[in-house]
N, CA, C and O atoms as a Tinker XYZ file with bonds, in Angstrom:
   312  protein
     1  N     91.558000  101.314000   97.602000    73     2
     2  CA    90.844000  100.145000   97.124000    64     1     3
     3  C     91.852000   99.068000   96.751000    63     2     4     5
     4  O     92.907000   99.352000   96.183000    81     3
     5  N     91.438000   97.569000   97.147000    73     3     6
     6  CA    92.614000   97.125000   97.010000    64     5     7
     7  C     91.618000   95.859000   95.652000    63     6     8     9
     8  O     90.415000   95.608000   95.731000    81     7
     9  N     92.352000   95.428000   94.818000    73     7    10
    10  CA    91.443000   94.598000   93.958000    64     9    11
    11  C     91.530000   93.021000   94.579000    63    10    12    13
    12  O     92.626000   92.464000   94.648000    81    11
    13  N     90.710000   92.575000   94.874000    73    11    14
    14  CA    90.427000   91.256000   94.998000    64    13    15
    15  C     90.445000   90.376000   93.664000    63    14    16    17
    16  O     89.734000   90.655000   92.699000    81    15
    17  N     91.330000   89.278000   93.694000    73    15    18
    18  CA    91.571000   88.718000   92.662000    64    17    19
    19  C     91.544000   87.196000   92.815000    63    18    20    21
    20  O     92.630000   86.865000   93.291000    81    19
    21  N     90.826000   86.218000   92.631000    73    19    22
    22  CA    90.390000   84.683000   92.915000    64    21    23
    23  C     92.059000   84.200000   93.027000    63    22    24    25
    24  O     92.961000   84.840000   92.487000    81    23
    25  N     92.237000   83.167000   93.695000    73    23    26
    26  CA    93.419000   82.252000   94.028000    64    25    27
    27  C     94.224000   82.035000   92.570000    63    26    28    29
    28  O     95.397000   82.134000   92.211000    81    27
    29  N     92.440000   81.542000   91.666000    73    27    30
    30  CA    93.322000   80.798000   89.992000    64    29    31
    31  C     94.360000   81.531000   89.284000    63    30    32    33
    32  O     95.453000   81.257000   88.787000    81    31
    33  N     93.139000   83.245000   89.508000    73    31    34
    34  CA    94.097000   84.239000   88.685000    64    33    35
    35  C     95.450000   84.815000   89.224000    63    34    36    37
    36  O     96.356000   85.294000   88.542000    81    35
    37  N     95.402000   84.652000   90.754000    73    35    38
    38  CA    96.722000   85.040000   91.558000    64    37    39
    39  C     97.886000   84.069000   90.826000    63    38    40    41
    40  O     98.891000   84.348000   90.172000    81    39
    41  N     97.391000   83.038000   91.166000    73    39    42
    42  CA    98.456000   82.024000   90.872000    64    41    43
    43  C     99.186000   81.954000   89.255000    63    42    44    45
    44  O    100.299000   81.624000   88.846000    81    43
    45  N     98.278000   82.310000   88.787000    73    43    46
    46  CA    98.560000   82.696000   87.243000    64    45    47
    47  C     99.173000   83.838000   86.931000    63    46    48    49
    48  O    100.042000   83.978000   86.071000    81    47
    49  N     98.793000   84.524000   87.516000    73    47    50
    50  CA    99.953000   85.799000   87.546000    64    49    51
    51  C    100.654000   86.079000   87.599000    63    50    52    53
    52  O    101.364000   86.772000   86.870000    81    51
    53  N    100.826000   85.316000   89.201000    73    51    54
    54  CA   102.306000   84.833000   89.997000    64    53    55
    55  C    103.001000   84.243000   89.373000    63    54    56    57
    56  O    104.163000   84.594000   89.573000    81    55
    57  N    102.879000   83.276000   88.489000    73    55    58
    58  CA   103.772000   82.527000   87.322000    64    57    59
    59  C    104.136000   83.072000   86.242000    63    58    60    61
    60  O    105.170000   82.794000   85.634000    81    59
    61  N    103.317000   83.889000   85.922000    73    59    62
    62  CA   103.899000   84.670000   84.412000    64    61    63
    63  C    104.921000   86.014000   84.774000    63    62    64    65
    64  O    105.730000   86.525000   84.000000    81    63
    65  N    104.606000   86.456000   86.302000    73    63    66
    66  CA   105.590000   87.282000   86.775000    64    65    67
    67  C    106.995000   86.793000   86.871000    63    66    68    69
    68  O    108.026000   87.194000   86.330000    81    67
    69  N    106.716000   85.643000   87.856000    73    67    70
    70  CA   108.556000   85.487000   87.808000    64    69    71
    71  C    108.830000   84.521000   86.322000    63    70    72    73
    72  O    109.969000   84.380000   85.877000    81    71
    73  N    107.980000   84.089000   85.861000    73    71    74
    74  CA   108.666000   83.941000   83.911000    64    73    75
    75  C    108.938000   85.440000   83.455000    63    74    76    77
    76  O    110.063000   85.418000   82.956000    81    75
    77  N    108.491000   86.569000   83.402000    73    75    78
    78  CA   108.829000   87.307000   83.389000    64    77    79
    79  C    110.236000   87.823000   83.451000    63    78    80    81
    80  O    111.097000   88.273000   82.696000    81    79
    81  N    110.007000   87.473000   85.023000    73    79    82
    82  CA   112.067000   87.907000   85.927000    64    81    83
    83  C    112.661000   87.332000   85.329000    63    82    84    85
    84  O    113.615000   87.935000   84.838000    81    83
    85  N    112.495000   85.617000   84.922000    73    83    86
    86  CA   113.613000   84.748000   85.004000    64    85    87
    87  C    114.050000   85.701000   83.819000    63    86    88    89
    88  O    114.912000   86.569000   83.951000    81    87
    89  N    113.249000   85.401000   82.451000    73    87    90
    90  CA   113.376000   85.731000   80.969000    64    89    91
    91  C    114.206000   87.236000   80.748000    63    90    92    93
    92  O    115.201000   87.477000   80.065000    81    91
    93  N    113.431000   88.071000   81.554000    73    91    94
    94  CA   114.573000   89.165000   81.137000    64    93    95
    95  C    114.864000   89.608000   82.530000    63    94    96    97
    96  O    114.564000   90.799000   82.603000    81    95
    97  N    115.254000   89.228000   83.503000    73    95    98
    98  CA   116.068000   90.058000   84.350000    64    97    99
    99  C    117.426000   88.529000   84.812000    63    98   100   101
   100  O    118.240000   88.745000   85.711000    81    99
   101  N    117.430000   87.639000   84.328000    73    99   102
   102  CA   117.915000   86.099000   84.874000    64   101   103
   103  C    117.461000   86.233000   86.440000    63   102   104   105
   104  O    118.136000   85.758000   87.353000    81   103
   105  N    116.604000   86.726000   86.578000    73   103   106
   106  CA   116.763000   86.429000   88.232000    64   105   107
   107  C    115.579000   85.183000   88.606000    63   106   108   109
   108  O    114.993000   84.658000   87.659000    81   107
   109  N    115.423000   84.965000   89.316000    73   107   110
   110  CA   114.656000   83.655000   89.788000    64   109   111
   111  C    113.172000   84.127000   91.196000    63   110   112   113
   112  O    113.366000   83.910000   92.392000    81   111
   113  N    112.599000   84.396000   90.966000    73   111   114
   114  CA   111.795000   84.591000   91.871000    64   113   115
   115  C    110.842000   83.412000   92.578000    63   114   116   117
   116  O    109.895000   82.868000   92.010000    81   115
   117  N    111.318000   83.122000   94.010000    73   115   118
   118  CA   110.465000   82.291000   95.021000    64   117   119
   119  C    108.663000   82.034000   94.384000    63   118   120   121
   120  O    108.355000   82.207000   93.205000    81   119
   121  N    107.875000   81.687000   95.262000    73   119   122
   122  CA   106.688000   82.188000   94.774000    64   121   123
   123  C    106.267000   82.927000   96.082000    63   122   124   125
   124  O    105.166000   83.453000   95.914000    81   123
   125  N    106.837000   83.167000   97.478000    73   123   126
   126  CA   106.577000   84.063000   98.209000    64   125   127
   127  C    107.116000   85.359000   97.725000    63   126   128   129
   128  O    106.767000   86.342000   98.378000    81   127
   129  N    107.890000   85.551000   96.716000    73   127   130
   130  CA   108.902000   86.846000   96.048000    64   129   131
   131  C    107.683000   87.079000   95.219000    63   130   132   133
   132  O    106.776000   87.762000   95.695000    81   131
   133  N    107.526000   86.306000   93.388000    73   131   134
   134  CA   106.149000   86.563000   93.097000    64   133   135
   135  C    104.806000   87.000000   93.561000    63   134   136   137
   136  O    104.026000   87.707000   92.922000    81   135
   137  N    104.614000   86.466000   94.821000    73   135   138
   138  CA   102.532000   86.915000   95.591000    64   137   139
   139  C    103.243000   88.196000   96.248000    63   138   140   141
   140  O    102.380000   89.045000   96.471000    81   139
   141  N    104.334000   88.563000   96.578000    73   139   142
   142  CA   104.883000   90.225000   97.209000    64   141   143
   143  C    104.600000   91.101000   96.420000    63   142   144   145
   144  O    103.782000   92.018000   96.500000    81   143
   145  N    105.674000   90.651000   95.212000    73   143   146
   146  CA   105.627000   91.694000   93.551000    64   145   147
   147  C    104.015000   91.763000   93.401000    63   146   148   149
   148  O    103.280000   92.566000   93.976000    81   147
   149  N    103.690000   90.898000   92.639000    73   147   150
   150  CA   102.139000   90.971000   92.616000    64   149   151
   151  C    101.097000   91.876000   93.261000    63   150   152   153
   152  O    100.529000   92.814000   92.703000    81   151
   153  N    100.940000   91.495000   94.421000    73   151   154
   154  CA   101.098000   92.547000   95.143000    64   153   155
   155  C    101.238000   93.918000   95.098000    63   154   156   157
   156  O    100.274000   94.618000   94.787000    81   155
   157  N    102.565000   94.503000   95.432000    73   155   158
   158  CA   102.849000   95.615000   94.950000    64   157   159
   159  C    102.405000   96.139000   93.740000    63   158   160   161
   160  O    101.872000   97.236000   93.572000    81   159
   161  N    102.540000   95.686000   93.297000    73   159   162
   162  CA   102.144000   95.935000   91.643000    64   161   163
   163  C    100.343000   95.832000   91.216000    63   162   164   165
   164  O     99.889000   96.626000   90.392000    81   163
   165  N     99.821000   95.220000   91.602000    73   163   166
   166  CA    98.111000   95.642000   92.094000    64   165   167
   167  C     97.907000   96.968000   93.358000    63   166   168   169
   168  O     96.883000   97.653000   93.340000    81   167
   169  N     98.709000   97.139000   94.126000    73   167   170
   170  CA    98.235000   97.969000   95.284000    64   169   171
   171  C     98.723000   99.579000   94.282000    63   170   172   173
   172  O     98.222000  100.697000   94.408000    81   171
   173  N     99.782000   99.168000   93.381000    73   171   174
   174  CA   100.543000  100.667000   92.428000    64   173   175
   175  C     99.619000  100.895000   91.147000    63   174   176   177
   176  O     99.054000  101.987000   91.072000    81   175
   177  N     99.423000  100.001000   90.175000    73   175   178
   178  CA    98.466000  100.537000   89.266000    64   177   179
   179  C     97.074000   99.971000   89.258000    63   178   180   181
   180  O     96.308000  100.316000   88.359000    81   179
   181  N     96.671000   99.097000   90.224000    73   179   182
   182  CA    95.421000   98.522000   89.917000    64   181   183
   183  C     94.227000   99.762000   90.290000    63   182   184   185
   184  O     93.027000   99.690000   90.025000    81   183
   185  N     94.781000  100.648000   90.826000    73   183   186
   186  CA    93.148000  101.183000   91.217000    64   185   187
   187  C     93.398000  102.288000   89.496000    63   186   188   189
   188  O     92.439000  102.921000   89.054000    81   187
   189  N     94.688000  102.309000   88.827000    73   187   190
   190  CA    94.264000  103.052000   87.452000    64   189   191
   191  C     93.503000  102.230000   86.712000    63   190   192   193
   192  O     92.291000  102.372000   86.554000    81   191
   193  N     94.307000  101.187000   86.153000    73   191   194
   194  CA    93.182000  100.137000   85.640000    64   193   195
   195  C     92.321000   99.853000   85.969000    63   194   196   197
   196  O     91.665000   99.575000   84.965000    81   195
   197  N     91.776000   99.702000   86.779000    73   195   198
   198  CA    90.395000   99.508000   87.249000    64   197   199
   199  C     89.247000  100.893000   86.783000    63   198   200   201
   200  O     88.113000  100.759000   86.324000    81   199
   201  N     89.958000  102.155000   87.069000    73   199   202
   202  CA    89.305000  103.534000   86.994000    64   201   203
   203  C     89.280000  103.793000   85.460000    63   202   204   205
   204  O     88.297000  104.440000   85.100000    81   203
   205  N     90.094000  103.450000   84.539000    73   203   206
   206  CA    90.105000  103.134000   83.519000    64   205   207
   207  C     89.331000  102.065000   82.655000    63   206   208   209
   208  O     88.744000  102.328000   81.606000    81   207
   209  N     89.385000  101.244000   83.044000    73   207   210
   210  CA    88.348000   99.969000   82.888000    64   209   211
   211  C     86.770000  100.716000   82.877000    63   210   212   213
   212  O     86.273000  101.060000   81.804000    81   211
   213  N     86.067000  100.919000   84.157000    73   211   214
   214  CA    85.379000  101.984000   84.066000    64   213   215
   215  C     84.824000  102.884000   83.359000    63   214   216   217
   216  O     83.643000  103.112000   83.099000    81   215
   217  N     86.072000  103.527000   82.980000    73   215   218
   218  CA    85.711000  104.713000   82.076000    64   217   219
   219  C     85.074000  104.313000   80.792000    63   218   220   221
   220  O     84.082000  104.857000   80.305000    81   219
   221  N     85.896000  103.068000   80.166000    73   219   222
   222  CA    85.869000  102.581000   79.106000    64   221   223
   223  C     84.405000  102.304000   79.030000    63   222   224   225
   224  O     83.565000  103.033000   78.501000    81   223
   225  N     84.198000  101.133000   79.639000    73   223   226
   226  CA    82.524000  100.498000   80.057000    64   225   227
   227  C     81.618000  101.730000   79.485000    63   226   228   229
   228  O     81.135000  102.092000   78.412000    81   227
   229  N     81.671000  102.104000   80.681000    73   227   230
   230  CA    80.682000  103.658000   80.430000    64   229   231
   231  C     80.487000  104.242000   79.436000    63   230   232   233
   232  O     79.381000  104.572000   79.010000    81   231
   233  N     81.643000  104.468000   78.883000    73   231   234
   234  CA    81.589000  105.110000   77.261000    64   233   235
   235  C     81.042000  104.174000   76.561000    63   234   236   237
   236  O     79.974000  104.392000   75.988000    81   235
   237  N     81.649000  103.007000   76.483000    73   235   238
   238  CA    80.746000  101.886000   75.610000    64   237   239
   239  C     79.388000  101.756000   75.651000    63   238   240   241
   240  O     78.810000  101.532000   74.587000    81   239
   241  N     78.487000  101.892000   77.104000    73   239   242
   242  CA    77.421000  101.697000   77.352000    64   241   243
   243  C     76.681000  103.026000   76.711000    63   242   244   245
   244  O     75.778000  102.999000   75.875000    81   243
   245  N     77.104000  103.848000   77.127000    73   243   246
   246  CA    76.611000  105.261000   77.099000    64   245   247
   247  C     76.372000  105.677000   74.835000    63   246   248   249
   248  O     75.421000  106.317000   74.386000    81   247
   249  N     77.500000  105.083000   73.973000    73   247   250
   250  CA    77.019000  105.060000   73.035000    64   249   251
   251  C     76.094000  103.708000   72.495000    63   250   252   253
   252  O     75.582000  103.673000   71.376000    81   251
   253  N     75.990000  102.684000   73.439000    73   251   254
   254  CA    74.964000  102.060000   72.999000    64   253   255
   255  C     73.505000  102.812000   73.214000    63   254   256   257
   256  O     72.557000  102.734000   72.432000    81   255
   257  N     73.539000  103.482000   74.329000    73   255   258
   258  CA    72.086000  103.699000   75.042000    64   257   259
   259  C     72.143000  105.259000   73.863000    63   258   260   261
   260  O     71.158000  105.998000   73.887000    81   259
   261  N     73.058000  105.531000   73.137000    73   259   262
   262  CA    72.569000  106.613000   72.667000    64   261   263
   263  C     72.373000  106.295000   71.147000    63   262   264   265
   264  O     71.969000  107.267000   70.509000    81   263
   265  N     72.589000  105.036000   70.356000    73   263   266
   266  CA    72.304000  104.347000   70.024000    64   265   267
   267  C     70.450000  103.825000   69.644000    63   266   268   269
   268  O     69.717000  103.801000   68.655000    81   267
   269  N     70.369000  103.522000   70.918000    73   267   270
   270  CA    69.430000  102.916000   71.238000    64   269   271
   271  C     67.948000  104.001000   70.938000    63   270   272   273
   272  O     66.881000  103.519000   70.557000    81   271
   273  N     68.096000  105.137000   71.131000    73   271   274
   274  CA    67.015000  106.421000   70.861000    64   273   275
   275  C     66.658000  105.935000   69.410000    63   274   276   277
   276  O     65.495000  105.533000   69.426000    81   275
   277  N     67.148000  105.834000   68.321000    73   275   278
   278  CA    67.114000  106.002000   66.764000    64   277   279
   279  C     66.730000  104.414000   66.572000    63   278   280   281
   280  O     66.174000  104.235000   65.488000    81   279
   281  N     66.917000  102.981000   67.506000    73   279   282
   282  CA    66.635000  102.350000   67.658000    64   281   283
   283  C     64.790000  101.369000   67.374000    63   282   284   285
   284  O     64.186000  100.614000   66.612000    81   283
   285  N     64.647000  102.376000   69.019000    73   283   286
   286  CA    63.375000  102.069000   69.454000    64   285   287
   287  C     62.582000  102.759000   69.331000    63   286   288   289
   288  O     61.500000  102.241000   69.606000    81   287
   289  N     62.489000  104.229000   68.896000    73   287   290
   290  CA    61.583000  105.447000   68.531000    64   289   291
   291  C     60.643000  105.242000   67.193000    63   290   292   293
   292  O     61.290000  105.024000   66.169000    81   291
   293  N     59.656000  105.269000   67.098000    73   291   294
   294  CA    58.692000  105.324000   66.067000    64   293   295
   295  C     58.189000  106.655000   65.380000    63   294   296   297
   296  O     57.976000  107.683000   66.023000    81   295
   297  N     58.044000  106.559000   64.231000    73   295   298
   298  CA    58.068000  107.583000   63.802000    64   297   299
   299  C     56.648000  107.823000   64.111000    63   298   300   301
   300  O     55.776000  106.959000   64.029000    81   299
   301  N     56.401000  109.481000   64.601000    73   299   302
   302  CA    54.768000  109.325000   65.081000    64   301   303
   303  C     53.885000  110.437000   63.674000    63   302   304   305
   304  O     52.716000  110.761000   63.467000    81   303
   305  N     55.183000  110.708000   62.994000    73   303   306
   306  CA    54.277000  111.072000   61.795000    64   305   307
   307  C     53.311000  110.423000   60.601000    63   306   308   309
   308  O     53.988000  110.133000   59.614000    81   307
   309  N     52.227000  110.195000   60.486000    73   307   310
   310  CA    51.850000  108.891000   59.641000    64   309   311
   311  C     51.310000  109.706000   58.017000    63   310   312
   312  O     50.931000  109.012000   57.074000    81   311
């Protein structure tokens, strides 16, 4: 799975990556060097984060909806 990511956020990325390089490695990265790294670096951990991301959601949802029983239930004893 590869993550699709809009132009704005590429480009934003791409900039904080090689600020990144410059800041602690002194090196200088192109912005064809940056959209490579990038790259690489989405094709290496993005499908964890993403599967992770996921997980998270779910759990979140899953104690709302369990939540939600004590919620909306009426008491049918009168």
């Amino acid at each position: 799975m590869i993550l699709e990511i809009d132009d704005d956020r590429k480009s934003a990325l791409q900039d904080k990556l090689a600020i990144m390089f410059r800041d602690e490695f002194d090196e200088n990265l192109s912005d064809f060097r940056a959209s490579q790294m990038l790259d690489l670096v989405l094709k290496a951990v993005g499908p964890t984060v993403y599967n992770q991301a996921v997980q998270d959601v779910r759990a979140y949802f899953q104690t709302r909806l369990d939540d939600l029983d004590g919620d909306v239930y009426l008491d049918e004893q009168s």
